[in-house]
MARLO-745919 format. One record per atom (N, C-alpha, C): residue in three letters; y, x, z. Coordinates in steps of 0.001 Angstrom, whole numbers, plus 500000, padded with zeros to 6 digits. Layout:
BEGIN
ALAYXZ ...
END
This chain:
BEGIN
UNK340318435312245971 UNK340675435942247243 UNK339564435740248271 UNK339561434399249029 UNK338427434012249616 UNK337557433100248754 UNK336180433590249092 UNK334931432430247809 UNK333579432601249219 UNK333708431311249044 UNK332278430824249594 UNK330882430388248496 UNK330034430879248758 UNK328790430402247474 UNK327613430209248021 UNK327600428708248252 UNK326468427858247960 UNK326078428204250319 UNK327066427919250891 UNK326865428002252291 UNK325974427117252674 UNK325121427202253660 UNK324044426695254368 UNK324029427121255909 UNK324387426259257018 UNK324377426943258329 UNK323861425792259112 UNK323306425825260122 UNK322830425162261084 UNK322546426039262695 UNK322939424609263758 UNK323041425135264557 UNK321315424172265554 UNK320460425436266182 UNK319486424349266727 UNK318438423515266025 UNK318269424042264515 UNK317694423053263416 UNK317962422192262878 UNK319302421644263067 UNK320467420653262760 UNK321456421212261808 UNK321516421175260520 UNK322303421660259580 UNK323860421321259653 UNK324943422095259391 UNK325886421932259851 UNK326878421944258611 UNK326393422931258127 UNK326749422913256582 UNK325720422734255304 UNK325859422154254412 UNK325045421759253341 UNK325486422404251992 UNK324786423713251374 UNK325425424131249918 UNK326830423842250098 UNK328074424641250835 UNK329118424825250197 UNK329647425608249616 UNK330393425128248711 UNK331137426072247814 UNK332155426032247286 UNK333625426751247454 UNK334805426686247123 UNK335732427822247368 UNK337067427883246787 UNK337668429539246332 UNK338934429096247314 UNK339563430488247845 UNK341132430126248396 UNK341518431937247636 UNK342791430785246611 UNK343543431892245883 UNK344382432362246746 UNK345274434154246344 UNK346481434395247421 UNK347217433218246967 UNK347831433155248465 UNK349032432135248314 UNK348913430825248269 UNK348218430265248226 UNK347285429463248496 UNK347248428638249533 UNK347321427637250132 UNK346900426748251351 UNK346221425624250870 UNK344755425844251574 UNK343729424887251236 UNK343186424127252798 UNK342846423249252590 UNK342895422525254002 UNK341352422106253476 UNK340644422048254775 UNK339241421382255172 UNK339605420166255731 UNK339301418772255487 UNK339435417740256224 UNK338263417236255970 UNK338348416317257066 UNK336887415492257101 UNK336683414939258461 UNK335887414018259362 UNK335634413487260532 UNK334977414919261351 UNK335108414166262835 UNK334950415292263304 UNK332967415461263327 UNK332631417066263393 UNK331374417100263061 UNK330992417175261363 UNK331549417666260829 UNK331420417435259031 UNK331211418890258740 UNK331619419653259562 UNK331284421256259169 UNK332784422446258657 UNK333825421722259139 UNK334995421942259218 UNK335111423466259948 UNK335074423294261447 UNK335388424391262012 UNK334128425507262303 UNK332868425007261840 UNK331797426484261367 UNK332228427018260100 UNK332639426287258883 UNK332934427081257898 UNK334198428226257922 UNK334893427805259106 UNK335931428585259449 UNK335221429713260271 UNK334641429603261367 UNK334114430697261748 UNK333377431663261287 UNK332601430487260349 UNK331778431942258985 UNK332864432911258606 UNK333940432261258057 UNK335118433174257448 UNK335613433944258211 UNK335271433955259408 UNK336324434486260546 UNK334912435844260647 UNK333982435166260644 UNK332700436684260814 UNK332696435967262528 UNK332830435098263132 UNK332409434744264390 UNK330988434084264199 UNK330367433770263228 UNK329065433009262685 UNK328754434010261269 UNK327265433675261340 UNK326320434787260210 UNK326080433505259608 UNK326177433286258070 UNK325725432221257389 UNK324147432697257268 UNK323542431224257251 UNK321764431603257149 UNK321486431365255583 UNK322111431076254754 UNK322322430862253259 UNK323711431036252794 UNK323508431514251590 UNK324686431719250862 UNK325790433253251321 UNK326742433265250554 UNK327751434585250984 UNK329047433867250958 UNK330027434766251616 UNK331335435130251726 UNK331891436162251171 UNK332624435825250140 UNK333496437014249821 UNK335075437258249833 UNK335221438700249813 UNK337132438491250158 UNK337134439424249195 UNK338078439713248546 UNK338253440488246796 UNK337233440712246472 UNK336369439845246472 UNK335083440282245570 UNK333713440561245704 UNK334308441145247213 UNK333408442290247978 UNK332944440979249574 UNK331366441217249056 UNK330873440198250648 UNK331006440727251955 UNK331819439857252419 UNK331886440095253793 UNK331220439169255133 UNK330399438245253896 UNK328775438074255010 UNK327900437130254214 UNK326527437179254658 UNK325511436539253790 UNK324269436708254946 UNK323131436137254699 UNK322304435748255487 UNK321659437060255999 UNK321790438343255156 UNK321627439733255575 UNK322562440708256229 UNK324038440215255950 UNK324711441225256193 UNK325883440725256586 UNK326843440852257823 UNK327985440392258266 UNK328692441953259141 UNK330007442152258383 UNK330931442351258625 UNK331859442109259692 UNK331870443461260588 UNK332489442916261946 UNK333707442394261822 UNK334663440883262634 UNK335433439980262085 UNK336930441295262273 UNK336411442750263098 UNK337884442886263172 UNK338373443934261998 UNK337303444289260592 UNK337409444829259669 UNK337666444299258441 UNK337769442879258744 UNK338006442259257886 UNK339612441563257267 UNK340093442354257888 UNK341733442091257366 UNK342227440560257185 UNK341559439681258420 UNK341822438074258101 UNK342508437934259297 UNK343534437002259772 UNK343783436513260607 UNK343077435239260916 UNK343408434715262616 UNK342716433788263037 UNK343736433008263945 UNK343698431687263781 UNK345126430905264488 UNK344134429749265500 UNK343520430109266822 UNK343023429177267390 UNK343516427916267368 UNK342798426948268059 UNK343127425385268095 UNK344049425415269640 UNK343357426244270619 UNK344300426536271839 UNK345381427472271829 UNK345563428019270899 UNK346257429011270846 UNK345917430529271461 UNK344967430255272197 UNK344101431961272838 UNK345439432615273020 UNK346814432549273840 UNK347513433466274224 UNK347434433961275191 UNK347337435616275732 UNK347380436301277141 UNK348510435750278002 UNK347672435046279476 UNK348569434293280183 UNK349790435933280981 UNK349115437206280738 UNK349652437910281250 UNK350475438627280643 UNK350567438353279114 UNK350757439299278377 UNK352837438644277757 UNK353553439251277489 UNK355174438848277260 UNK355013438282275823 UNK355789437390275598 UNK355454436843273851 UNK355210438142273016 UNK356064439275272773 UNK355964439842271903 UNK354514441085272049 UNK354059441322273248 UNK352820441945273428 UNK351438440918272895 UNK351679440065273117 UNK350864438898272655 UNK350795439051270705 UNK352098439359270708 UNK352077439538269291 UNK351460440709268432 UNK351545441850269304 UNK351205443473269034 UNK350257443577268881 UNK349347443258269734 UNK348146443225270503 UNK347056443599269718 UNK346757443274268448 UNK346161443621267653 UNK346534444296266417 UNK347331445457266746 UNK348361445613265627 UNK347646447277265465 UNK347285447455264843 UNK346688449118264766 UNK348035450253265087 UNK349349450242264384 UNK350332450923265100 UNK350709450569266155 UNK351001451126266623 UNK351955451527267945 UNK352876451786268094 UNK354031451485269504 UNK355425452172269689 UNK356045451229269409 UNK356992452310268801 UNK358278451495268212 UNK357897450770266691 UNK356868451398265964 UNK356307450739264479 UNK355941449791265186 UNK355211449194265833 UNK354622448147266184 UNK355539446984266973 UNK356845447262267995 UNK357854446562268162 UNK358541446044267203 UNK358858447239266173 UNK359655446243265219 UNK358710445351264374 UNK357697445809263711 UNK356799444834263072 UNK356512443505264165 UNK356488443303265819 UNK356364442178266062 UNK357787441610265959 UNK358649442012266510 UNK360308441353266203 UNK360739440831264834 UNK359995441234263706 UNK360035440909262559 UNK359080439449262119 UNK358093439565262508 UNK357235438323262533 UNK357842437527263919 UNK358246437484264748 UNK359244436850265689 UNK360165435543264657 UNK361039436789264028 UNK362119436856263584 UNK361817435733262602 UNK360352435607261954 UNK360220435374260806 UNK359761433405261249 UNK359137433741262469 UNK359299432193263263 UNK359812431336263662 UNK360812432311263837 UNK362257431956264173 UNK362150431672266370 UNK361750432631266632 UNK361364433017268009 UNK361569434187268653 UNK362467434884267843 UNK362502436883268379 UNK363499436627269518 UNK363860435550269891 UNK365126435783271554 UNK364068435134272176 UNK362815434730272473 UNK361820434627273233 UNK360654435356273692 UNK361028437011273054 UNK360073438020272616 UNK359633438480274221 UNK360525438440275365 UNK359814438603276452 UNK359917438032277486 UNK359303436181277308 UNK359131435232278470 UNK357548435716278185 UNK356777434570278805 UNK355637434576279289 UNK354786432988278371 UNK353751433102278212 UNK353054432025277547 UNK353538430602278018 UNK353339430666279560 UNK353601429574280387 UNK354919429014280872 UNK355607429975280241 UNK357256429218280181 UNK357628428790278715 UNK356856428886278198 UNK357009428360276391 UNK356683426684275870 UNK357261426022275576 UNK357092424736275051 UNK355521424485274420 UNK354838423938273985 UNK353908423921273212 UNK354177424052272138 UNK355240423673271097 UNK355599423979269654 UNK356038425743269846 UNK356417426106270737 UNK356675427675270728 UNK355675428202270915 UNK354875427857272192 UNK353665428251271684 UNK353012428817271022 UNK352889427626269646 UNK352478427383268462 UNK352840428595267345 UNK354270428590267487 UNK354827429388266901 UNK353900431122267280 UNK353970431328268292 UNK353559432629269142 UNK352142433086268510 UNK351734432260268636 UNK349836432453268251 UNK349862432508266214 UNK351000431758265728 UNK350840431814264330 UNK351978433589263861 UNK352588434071264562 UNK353387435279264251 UNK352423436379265051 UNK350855436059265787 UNK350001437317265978 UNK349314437285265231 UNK348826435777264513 UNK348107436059262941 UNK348620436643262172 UNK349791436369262085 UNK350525436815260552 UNK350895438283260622 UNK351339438750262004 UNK351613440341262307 UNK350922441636261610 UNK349876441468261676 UNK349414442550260393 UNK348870442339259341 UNK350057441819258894 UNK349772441664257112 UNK348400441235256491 UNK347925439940257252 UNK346205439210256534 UNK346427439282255099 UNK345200439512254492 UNK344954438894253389 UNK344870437473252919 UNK343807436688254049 UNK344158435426254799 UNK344232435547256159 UNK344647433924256566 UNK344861433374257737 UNK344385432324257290 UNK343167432114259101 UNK342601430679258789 UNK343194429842260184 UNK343153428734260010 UNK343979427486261223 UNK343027426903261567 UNK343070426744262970 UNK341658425397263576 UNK342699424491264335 UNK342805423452263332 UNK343699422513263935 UNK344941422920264695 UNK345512423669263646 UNK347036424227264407 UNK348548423483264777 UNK348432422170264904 UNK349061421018265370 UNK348531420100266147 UNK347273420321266536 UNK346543419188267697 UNK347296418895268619 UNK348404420367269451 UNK348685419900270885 UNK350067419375270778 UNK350338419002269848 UNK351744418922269405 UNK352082417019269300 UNK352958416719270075 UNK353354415396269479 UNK354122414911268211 UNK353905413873267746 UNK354101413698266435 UNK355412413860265645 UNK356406413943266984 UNK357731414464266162 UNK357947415775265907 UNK357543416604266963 UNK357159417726267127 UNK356457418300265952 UNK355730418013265510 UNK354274418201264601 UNK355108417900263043 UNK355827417101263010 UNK356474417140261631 UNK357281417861261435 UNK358072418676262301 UNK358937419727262256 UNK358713420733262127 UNK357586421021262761 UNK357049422396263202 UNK356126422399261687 UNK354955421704261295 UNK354621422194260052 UNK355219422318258671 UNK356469421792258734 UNK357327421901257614 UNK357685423584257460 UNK358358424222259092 UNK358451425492258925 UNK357563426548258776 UNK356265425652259399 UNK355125426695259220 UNK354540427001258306 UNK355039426040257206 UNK354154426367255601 UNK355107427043254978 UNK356159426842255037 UNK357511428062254709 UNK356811429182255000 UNK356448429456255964 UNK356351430787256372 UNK355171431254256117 UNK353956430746255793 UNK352609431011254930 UNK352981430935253853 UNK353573430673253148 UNK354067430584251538 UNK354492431844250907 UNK355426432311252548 UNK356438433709252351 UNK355140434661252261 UNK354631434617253288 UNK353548435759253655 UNK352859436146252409 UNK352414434699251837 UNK351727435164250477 UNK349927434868250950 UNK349817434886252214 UNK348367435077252403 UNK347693433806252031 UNK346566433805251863 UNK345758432316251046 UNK345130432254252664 UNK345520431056252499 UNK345189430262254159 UNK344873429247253819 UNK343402429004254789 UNK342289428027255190 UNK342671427498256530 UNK343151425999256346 UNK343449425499256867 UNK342293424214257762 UNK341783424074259019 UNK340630422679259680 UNK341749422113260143 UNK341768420330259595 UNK342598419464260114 UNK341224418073259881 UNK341500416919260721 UNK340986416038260665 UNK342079414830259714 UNK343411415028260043 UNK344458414342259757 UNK344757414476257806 UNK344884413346257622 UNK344873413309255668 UNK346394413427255474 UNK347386412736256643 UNK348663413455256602 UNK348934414571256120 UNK348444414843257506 UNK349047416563257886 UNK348025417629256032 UNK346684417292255871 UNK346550417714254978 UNK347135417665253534 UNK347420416711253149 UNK348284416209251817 UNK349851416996251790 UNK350676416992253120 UNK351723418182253434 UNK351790419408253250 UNK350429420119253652 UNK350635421229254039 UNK349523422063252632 UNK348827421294251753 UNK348110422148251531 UNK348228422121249603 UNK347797422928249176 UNK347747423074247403 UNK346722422323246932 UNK345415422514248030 UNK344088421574247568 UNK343427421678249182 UNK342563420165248603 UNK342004419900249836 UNK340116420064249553 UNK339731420152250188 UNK338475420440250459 UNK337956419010251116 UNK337395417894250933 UNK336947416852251705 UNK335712417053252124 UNK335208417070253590 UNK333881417216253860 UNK333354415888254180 UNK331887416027254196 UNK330974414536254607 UNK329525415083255298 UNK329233414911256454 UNK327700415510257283 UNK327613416893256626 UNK328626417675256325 UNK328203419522256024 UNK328275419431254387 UNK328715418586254016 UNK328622418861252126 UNK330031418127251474 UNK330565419097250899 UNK331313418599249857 UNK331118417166249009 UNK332520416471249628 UNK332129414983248606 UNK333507414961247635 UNK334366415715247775 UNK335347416378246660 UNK336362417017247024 UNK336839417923245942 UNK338028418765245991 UNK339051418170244651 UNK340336418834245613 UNK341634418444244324 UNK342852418735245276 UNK343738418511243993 UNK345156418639244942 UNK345053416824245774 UNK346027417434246292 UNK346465415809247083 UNK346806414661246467 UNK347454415198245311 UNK348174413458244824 UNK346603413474244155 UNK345627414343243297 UNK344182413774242549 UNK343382412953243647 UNK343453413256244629 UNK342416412590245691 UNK343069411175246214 UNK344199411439246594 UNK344709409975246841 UNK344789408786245867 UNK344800409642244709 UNK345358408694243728 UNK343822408740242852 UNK342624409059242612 UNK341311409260242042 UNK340433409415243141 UNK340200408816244433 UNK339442409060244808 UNK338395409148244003 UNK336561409824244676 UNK335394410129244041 UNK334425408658244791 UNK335118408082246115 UNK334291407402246555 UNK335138406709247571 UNK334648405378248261 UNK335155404526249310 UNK335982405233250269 UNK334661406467251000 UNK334843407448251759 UNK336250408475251619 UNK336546408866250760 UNK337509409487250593 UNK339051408416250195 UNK338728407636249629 UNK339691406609249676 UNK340397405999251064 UNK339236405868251938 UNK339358405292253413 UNK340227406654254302 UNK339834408340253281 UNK340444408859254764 UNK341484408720254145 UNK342194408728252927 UNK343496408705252841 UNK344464408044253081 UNK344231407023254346 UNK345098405730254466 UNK344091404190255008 UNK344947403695255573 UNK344569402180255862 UNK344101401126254871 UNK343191400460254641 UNK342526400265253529 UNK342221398750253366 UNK342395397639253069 UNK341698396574252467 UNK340150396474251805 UNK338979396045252296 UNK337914395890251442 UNK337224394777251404 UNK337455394569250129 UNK336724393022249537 UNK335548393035248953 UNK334681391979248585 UNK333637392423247616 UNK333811391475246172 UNK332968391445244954 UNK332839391215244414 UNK331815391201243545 UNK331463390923242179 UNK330783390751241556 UNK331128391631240285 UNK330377392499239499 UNK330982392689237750 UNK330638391763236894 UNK331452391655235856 UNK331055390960235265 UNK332454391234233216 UNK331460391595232720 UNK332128392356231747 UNK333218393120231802 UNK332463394184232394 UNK333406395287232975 UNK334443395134234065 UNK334604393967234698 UNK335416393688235592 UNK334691393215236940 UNK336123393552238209 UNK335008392983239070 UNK336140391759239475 UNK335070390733240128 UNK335422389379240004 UNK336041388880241399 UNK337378389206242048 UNK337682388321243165 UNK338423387702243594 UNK338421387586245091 UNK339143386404245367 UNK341421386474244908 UNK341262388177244609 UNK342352387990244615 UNK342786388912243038 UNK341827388756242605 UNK341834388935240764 UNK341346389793240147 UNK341094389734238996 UNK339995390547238350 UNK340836392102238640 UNK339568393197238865 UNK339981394570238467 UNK338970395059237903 UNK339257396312236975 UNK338303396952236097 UNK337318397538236508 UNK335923397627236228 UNK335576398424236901 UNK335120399642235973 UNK334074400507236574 UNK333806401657235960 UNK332782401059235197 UNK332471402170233999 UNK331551402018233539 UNK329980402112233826 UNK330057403250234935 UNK328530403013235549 UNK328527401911236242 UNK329022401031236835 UNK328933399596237400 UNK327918398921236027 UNK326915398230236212 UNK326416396953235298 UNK326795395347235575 UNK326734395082234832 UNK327021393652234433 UNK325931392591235972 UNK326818391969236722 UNK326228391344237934 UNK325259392414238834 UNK326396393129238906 UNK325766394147240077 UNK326586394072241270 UNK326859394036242399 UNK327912394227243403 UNK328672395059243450 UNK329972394825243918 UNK330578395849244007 UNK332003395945245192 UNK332209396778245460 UNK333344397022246637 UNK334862397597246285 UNK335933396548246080 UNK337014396891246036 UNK337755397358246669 UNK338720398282247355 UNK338973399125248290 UNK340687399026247725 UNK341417398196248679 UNK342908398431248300 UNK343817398760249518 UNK344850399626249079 UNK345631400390250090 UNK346542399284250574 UNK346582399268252128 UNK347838398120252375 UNK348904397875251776 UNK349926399475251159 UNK350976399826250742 UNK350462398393249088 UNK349579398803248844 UNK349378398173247208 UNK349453396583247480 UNK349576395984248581 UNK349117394662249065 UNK350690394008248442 UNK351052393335247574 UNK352716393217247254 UNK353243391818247469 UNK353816391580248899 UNK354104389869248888 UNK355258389589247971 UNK355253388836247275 UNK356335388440246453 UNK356401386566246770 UNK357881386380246636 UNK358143384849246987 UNK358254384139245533 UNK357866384953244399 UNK357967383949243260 UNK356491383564243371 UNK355926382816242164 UNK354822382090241838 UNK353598382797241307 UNK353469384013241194 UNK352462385395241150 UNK351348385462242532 UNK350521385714242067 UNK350009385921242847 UNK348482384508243656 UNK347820385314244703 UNK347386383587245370 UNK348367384025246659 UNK348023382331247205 UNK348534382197248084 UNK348044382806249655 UNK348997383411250674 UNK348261383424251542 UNK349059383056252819 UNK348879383376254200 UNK349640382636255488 UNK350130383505256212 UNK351341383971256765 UNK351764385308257607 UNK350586384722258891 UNK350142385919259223 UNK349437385591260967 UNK349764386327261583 UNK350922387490261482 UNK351486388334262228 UNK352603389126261499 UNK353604390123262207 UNK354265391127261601 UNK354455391787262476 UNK354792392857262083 UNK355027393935263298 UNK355815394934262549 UNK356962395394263125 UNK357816396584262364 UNK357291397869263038 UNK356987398954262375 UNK356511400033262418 UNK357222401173262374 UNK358662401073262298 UNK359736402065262443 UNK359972402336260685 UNK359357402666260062 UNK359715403395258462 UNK359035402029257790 UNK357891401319258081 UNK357292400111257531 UNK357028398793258258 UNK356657398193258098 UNK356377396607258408 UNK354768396469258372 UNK354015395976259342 UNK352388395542258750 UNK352457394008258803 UNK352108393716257850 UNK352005392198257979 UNK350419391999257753 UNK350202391242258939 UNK348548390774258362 UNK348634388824258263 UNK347590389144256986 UNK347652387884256141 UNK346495387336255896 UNK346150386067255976 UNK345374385263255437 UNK345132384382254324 UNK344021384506253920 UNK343743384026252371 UNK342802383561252063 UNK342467382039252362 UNK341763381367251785 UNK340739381478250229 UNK339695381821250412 UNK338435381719249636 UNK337776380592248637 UNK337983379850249241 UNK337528378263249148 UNK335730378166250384 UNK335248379449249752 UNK334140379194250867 UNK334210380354252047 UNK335617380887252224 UNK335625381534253635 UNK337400381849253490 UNK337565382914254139 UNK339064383259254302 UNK339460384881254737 UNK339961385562253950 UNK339781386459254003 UNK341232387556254704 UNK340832388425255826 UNK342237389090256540 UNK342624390051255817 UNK344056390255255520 UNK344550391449255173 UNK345330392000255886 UNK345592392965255450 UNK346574393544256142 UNK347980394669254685 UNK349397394337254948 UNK350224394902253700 UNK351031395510254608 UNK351549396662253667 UNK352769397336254379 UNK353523397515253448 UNK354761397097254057 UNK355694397010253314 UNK356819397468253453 UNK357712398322253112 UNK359035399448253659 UNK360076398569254397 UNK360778399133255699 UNK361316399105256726 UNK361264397986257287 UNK362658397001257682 UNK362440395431258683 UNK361859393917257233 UNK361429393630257780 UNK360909392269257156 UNK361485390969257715 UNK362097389977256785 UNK362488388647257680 UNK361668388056257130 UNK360025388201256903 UNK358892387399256686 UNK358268386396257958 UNK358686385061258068 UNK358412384606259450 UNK356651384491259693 UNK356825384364260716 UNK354855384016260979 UNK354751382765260923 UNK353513382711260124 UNK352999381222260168 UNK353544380569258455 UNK354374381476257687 UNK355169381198256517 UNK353685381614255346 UNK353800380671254374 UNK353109380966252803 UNK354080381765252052 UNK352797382126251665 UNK353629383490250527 UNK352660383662249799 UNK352886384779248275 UNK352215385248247098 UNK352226386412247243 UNK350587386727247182 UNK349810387839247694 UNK349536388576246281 UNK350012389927245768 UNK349920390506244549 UNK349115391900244665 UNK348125392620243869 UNK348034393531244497 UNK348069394698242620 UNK348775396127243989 UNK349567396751242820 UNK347407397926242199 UNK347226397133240840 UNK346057398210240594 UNK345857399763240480 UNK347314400051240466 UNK347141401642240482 UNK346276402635241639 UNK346620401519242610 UNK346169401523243997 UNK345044400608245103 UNK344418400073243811 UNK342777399627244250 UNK341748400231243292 UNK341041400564244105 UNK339896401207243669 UNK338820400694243659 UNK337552400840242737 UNK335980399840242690 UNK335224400539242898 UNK334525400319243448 UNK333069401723243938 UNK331930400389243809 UNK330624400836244291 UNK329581400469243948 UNK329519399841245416 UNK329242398561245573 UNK328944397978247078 UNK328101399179247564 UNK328740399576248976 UNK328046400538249936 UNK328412401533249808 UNK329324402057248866 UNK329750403323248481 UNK330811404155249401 UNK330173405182249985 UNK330753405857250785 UNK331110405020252125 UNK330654403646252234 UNK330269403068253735 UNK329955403696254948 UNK330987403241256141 UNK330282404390257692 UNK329312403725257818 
END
């Protein structure tokens, strides 16, 4: 549907994107994540035809719709576009807002917006004004003028930023319903590994303008390619160690490592708090509560753990209230499905 091949863009002599390359099938929701500055929201504008790539093409069925010679004006291109502000006419009634770019007219064009209204679940708001609208309605408003004439895709630039977090879990639950319905293969810019792992079929991970991997969500969380991608998926533990016949050697027990690791080479273990497992039987080493804190759905407990020649902080999470006191010993376990070994420095900020 949408294919990018081998993108190259820079803004000022400063490269912005580095060789990318990746497909969005119909139906489809693929999310760009990555820190901010990684090349997230230019690769969206390439797609949008608001930017001329200086390398590489864009194509939509097949057919390029831009390359370092030739770009396609963005309003022939049958894509929708879902700003990060939402770009709604402060003058314009929700449902003109919706029309607005609708090639019919009249009454074809009323009912086609009352229908994408309808489909938001917003058509008894069809004629307030931008500025009497909630921000999640809003939201809604600016995603039913994308969707209004039938895209092939729709791309998102952070289409939950202005939204608070209860807000934001509600609202994208219905909003992928309703990209699902549409059918259109939508390119999704989020910074958030949440909100991406929710909303999308595959993720796209960026790093300084270049691909450092693609997959569905549970492959990346659960296989990261590197530290880096491990770290965006969550709160992280990192220890070091040593290999040493295929294993790496630490303070809180051997784990396997890869095979490109050699024998007394360094290396960086990377474990998810969730994997951190206090247990009160005799498993485990020992370590010291130095805090807890309930987190509403989890608990963080951060813990200390003696080295012999230093002492090392953790931090575990553990599901809902905890009667773990502070200042109490306990057995520190950690679950391996959910530590990972990279090469000391690997994927390091």
């Amino acid at each position: 549907m949408l294919e990018f091949e081998h993108i190259r863009h820079a803004y000022n002599g400063s490269l912005s994107v580095r060789d990318v390359s990746f497909k969005v099938q119909p139906g489809e929701v693929v999310s760009l994540l990555g820190p901010s500055g990684c090349g997230k929201t230019t690769l969206l504008r390439l797609a949008a035809g608001l930017e001329q790539p200086q390398h590489g093409s864009i194509s939509l069925h097949g057919d390029v719709i831009s390359s370092s010679d030739y770009i396609q004006p963005p309003e022939q291109r049958g894509i929708g576009y879902m700003f990060q502000d939402y770009a709604l006419f402060p003058h314009m009634t929700v449902l003109q807002n919706v029309v607005f770019g609708l090639v019919e007219k009249g009454s074809a064009a009323t009912r086609r917006g009352l229908d994408v209204l309808g489909e938001v679940g917003i058509d008894d708001l069809s004629d307030m004004y931008p500025h009497e609208l909630s921000g999640g309605q809003q939201q809604r408003v600016a995603l039913a003028r994308a969707l209004a004439p039938k895209p092939a895709v729709i791309l998102l630039d952070e289409p939950y930023a202005g939204l608070d977090s209860r807000l934001r879990e509600r609202i994208r639950d219905q909003m992928l319903h309703v990209l699902k319905a549409s059918n259109a293969a939508a390119l999704m810019v989020t910074h958030d590994a949440e909100e991406a792992m929710f909303m999308s079929d595959r993720i796209v991970v960026l790093r300084d303008g270049h691909v450092v991997q693609t997959g569905r969500p549970v492959n990346l969380y659960c296989q990261p390619s590197s530290a880096f991608v491990a770290e965006f998926f969550g709160e992280v533990n990192r220890i070091e160690g040593i290999v040493a016949k295929d294993k790496v050697v630490t303070a809180l027990g051997e784990f396997s490592a890869p095979k490109t690791l050699s024998d007394g080479s360094a290396a960086s273990v990377v474990i998810r708090h969730e994997a951190l497992l206090i247990d009160a039987g005799n498993d485990g080493v020992v370590g010291e509560v130095m805090e807890s804190r309930l987190l509403g759905r989890a608990s963080l407990i951060h813990l200390s753990v003696p080295t012999g020649r230093d002492v090392l902080h953790l931090h575990a999470r553990i599901p809902g209230l905890n009667s773990i006191e502070v200042g109490s010993q306990v057995r520190v376990r950690v679950d391996p499905a959910q530590a990972f070994v990279f090469a000391a420095g690997n994927g390091a900020e």
